[in-house]
C-alpha positions in Angstrom: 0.0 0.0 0.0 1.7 3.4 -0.9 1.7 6.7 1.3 -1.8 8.9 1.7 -2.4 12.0 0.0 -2.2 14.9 2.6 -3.6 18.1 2.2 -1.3 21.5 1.4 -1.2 23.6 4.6 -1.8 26.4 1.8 -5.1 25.0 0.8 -8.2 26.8 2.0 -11.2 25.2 4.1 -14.6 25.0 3.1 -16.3 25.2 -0.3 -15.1 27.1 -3.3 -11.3 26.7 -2.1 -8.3 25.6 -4.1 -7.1 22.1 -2.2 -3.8 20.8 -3.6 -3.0 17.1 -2.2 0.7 15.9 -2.2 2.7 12.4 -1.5 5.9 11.0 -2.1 6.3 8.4 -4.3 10.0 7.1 -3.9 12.2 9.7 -5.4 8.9 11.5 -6.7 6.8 14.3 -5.3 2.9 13.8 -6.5 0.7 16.8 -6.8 -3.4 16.7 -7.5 -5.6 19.5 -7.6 -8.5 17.7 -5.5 -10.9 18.8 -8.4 -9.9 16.6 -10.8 -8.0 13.9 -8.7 -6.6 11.5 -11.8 -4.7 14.1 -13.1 -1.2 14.1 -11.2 1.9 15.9 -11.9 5.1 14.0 -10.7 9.1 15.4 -10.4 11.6 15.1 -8.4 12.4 17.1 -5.3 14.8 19.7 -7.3 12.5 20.2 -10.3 9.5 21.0 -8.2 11.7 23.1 -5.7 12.8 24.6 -9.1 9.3 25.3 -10.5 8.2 26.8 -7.4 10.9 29.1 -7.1 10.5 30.0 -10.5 6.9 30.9 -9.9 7.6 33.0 -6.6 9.5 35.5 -8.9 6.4 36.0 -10.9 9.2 34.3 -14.1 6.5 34.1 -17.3 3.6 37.0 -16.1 3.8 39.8 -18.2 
């Protein structure tokens, strides 16, 4: 049996809130927006530490 989804401590409570669920999968991070639970984006610690610090600098807004 693998690890259970846990909620972000970012998410929001009660309706109409974004909820982002996350588990490690081995060497993978998992990430699924509760909405639509089958899609799941996977990557490794670095290149998720990477996109998130990319989009903390507001990289690709114009």
């Amino acid at each position: 049996m693998g690890s259970a989804w846990q909620k972000s401590t970012y998410s929001g409570t009660g309706d109409g809130n974004d909820c982002v669920e996350v588990v490690a999968e081995g060497d993978v991070i998992a990430l699924r927006e509760i909405d639509t639970p089958v899609t799941v984006v996977r990557a490794t610690p670095h290149a998720l530490g990477a996109l998130i610090r990319t989009l903390k600098a507001g990289a690709g807004h114009e």
